[in-house]
C-alpha positions as CSV (number, residue, x, y, z in Angstrom):
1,X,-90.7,47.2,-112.8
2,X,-94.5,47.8,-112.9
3,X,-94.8,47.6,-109.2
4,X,-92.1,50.2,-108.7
5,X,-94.4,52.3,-111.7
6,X,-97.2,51.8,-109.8
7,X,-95.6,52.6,-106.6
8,X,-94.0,56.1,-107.7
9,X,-97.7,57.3,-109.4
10,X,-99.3,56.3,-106.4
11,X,-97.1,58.8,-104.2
12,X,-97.1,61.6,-107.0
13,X,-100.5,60.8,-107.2
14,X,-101.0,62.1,-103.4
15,X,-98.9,65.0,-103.6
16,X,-101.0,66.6,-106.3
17,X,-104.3,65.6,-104.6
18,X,-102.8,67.7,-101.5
19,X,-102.5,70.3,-103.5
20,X,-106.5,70.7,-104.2
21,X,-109.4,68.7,-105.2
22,X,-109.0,66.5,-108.3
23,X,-111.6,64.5,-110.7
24,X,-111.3,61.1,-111.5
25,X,-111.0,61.6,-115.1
26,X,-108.2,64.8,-114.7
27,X,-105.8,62.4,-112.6
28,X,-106.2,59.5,-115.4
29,X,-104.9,62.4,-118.3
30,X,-102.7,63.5,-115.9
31,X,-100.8,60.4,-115.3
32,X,-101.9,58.3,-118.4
33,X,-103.8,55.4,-116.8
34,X,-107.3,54.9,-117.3
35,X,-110.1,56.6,-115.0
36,X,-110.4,52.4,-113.6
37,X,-107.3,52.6,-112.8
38,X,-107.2,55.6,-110.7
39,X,-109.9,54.2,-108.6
40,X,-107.9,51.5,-107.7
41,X,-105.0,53.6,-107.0
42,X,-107.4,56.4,-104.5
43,X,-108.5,53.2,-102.7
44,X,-104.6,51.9,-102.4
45,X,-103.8,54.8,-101.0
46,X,-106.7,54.6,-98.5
47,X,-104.9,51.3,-97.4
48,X,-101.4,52.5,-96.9
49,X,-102.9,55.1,-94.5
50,X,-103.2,58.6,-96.7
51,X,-106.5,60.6,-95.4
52,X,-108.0,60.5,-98.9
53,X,-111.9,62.1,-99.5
54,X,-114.1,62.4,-101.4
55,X,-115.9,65.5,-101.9
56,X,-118.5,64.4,-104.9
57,X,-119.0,61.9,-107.4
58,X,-115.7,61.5,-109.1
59,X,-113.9,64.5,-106.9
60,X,-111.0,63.7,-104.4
61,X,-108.7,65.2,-102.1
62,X,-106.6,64.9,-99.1
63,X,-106.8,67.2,-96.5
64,X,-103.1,68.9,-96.3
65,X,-102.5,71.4,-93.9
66,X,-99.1,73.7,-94.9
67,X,-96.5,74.6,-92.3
68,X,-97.1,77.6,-90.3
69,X,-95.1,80.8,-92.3
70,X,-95.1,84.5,-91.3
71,X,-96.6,86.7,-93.9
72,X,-93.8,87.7,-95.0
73,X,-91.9,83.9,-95.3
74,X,-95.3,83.0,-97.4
75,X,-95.1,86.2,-99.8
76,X,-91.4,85.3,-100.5
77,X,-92.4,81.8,-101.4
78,X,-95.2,83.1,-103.6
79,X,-93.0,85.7,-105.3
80,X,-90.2,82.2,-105.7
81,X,-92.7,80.3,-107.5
82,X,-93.8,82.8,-109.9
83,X,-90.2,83.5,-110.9
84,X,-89.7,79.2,-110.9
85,X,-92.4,79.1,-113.5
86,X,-90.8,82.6,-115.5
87,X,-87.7,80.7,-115.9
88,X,-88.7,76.8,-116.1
89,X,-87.4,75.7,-119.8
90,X,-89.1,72.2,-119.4
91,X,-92.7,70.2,-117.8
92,X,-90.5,68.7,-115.4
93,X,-90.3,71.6,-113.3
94,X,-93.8,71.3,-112.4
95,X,-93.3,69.0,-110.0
96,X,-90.9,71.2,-108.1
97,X,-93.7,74.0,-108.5
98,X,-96.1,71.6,-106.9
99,X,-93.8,71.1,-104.0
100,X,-93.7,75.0,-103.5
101,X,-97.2,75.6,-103.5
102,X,-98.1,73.0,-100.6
103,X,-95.9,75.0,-98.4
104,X,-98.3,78.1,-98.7
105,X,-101.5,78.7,-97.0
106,X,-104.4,80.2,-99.6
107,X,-105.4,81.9,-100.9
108,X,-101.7,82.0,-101.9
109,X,-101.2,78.6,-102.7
110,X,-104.8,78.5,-105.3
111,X,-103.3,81.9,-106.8
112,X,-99.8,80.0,-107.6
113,X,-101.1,77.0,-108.9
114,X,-103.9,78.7,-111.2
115,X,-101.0,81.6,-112.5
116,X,-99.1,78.7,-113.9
117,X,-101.0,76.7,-115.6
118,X,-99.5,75.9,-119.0
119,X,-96.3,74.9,-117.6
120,X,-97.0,71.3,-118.9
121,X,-97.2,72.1,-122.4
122,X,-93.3,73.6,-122.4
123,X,-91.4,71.3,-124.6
124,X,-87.9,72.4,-123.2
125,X,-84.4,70.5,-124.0
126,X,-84.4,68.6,-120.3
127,X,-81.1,66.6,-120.8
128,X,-78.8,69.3,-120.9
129,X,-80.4,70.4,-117.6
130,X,-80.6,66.8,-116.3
131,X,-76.8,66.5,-116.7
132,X,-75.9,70.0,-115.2
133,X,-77.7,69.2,-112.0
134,X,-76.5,65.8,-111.5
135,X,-73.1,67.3,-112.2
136,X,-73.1,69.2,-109.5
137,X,-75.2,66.9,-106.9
138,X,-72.7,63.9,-107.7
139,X,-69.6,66.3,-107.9
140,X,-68.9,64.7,-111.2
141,X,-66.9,66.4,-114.1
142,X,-69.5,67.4,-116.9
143,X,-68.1,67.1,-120.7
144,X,-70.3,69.1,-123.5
145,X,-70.0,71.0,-126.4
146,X,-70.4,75.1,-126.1
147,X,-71.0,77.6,-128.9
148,X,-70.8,81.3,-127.5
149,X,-72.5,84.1,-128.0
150,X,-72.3,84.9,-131.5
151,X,-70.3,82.3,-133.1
152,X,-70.7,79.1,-134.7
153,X,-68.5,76.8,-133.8
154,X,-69.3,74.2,-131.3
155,X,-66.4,73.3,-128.8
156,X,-65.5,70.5,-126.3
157,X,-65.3,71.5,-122.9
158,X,-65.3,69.9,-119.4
159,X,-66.4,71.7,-116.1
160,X,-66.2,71.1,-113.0
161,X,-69.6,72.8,-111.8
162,X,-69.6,74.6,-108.7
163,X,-72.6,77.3,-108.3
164,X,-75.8,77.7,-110.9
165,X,-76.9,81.0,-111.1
166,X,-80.1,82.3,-112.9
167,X,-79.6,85.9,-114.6
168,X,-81.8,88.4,-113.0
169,X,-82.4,90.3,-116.8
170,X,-83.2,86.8,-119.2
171,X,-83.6,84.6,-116.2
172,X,-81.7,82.5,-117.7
173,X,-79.5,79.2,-116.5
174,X,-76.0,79.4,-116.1
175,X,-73.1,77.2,-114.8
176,X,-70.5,77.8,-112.8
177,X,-67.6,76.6,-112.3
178,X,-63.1,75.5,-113.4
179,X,-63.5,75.0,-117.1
180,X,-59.9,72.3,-117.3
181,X,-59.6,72.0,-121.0
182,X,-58.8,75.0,-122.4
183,X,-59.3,78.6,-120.1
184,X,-58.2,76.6,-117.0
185,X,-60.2,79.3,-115.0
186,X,-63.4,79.6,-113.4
187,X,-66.2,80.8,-116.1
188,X,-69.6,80.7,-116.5
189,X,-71.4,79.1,-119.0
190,X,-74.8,79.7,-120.3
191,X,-77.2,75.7,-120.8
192,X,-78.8,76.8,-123.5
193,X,-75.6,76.9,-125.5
194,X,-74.5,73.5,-124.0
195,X,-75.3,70.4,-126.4
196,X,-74.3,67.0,-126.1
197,X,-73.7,67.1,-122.3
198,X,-72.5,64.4,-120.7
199,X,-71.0,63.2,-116.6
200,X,-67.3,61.0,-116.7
201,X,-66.3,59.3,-114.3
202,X,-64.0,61.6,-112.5
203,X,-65.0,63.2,-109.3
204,X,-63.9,66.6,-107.4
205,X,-64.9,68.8,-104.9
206,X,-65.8,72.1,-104.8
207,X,-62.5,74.4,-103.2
208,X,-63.4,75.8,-99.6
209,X,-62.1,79.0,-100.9
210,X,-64.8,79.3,-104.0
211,X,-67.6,81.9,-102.7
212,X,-70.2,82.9,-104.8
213,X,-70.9,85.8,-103.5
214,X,-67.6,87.0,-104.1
215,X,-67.6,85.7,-107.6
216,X,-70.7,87.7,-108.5
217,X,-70.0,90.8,-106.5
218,X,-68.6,92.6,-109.8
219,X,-71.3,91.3,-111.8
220,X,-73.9,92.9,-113.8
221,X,-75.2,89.7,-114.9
222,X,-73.6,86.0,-114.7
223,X,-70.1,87.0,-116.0
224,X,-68.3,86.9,-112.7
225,X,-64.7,87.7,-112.1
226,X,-62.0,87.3,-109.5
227,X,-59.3,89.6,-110.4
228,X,-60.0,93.5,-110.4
229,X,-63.1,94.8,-111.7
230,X,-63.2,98.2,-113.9
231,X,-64.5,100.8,-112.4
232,X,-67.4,103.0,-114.2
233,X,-68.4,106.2,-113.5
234,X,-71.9,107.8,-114.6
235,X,-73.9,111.2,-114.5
236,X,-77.4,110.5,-114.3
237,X,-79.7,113.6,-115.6
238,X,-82.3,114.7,-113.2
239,X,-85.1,113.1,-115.3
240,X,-83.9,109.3,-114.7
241,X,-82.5,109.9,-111.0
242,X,-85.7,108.7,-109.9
243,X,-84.9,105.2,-111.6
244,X,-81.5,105.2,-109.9
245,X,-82.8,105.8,-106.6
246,X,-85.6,103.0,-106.5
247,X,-83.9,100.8,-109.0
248,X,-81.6,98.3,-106.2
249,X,-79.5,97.7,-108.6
250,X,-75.7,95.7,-107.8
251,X,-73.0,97.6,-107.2
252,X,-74.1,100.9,-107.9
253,X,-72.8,103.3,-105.6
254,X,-74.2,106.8,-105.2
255,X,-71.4,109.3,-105.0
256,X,-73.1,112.9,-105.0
257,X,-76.6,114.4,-105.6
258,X,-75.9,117.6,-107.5
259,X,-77.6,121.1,-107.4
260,X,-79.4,120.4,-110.2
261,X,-81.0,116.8,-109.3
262,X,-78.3,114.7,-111.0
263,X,-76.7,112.1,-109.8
264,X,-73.0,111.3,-109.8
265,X,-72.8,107.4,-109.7
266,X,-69.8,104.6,-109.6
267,X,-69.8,100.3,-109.8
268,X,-67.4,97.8,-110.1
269,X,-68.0,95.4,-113.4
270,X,-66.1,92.4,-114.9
271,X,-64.2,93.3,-118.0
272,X,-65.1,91.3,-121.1
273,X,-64.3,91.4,-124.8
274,X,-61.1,94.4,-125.2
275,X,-61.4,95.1,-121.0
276,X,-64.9,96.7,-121.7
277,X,-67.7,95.7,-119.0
278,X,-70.1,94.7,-122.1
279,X,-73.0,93.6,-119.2
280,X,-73.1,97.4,-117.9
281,X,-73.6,98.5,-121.3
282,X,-77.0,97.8,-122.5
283,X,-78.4,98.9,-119.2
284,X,-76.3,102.2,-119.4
285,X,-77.9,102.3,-122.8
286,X,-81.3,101.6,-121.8
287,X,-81.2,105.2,-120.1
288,X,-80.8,106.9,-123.9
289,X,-79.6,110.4,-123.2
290,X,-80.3,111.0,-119.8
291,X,-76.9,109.3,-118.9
292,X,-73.4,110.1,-119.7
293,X,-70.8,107.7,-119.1
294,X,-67.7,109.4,-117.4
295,X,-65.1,106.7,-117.4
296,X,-63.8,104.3,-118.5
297,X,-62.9,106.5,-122.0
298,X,-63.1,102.8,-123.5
299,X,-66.7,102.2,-122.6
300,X,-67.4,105.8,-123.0
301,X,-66.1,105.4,-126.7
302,X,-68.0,101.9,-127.7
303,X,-71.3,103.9,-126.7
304,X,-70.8,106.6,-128.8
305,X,-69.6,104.4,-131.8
306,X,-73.0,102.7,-131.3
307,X,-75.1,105.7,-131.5
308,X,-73.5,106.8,-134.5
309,X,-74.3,103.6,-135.9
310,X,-77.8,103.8,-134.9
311,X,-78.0,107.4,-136.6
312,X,-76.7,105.8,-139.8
313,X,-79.4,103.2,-139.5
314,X,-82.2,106.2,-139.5
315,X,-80.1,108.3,-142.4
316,X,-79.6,111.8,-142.0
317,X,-80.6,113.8,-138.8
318,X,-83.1,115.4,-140.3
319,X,-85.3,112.2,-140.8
320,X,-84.0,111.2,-137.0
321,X,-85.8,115.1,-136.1
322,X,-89.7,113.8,-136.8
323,X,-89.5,114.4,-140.8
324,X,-90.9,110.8,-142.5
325,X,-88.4,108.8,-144.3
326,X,-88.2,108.8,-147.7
327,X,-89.7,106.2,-150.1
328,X,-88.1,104.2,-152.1
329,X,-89.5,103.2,-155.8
């Protein structure tokens, strides 16, 4: 068992010394051994053939030289490793981060690795994550216990993963997949409301006719959906048609630029809680005024029943029109 320790340090041990010059004294914090130790382990390394130098007292590398990427191919790598380390819950994805940055050529790759430092210190739940993933690498039924959004009850569920998505708006991780024990439909689940996760034994495979794309297609977020979407239809005001325009959001059609600058606009969403598309509806509201909803009347109506309550929060319009609230003794 030490040998096979030993052996695994020793090859983590040369990818993070491709990655840039490294003291003595860092690698022994990094990997919990003592600085004597590492200096056995550089000079087993020398002997199984890596290229390791050294630089200065106590500083070592090994010359690495990344694959040859267009531009382009190295910006999109860059801009993938700065959204790895916006979403990593746990340490352990520093190791994939690592990986990442020895594909790039610097200054890119020294940028990478400097803008995410830190990531060690993130104590993230890694089981739940652990689980998920080996779920769906071993095709093997995952069991857990889910508490939706708002509620507090915890229930038993069992999945059979087959996509992992992460939300563009929290970056969050989701799951995928047949839920068997109680919707006996394809949903997505959110890990962070997972606890308890476990594999069983049984196996599956994911159906030939399952695409993601087509899954997510009607979404606004995660919440995917196979059946008919519900169609919204917007009027943008002049003031936020620039936002429309540059915004690349999914789904949004563009119907008609009117006279006046506004903007008539249309998407397909998945239908939620009462048939209303609950993920358009924050970002519709994120636009305030200078968006009116056209259709559905049902979304159209749950808006407005928000802003009233949002008015009753503030009191009377004349507090809402600038005048300071009123004290209370």
């Amino acid at each position: 068992m030490g040998q096979e320790a030993k052996s695994a340090r020793l090859l983590q041990m040369a990818e993070a010394l491709k990655l840039r010059p490294m003291r003595v004294g860092e690698l022994a914090r990094r990997f919990g051994v003592s600085e004597r130790t590492v200096e056995r382990d550089l000079e087993a390394l020398l002997e199984l053939g890596f290229p390791v130098e050294r630089l200065a007292r106590g500083l070592y590398r090994i010359a690495d030289r990344p694959p040859s990427l267009h531009p382009i191919e190295a910006l999109a790598l860059f801009a993938a490793g700065r959204l790895l380390y916006h979403q990593a819950p746990t340490r352990q994805y520093r190791m994939a981060l690592d990986k990442l940055a020895r594909m790039l050529p610097e200054p890119l790759r020294g940028l990478l690795l400097r803008s995410t430092q830190g990531l060690e210190a993130r104590q993230g739940e890694s089981r739940t994550l652990e689980m998920v993933a080996r779920a769906l690498l071993e095709r093997r039924v995952l069991a857990f216990e889910y508490r939706s959004g708002g509620s507090k009850n915890w229930r038993p569920k069992e999945l059979l993963v087959y996509f992992l998505e992460a939300n563009r708006a929290n970056l969050g991780l989701y799951a995928i997949g047949y839920e068997r024990t109680y919707h006996r439909a394809v949903l997505t689940f959110k890990l962070s409301r997972m606890r308890h996760a476990r594999l069983l034994d049984e196996s599956y495979e994911i159906p030939q006719d399952f695409d993601p794309n087509a899954y997510l297609r009607r979404a606004w977020g995660v919440v995917g959906v196979r059946e008919k979407g519900v169609e919204v239809r917007l009027r943008f005001a002049p003031e936020a048609a620039w936002r429309v325009l540059e915004g690349d959001y999914p789904g949004l059609h563009l119907e008609e630029e009117l006279p006046d600058g506004s903007l008539l606009a249309r998407l397909e969403a998945a239908p939620f809680k009462g048939g209303v598309p609950w993920e358009v509806l924050a970002w519709v509201q994120s636009f305030g005024p200078r968006v009116e909803v056209l259709s559905p009347p049902e979304l159209r109506r749950l808006w407005l029943e928000e802003a009233e309550r949002v008015l009753a929060l503030y009191g009377n319009r004349q507090e809402v029109s600038g005048s300071p609230p009123k004290v209370r003794a």
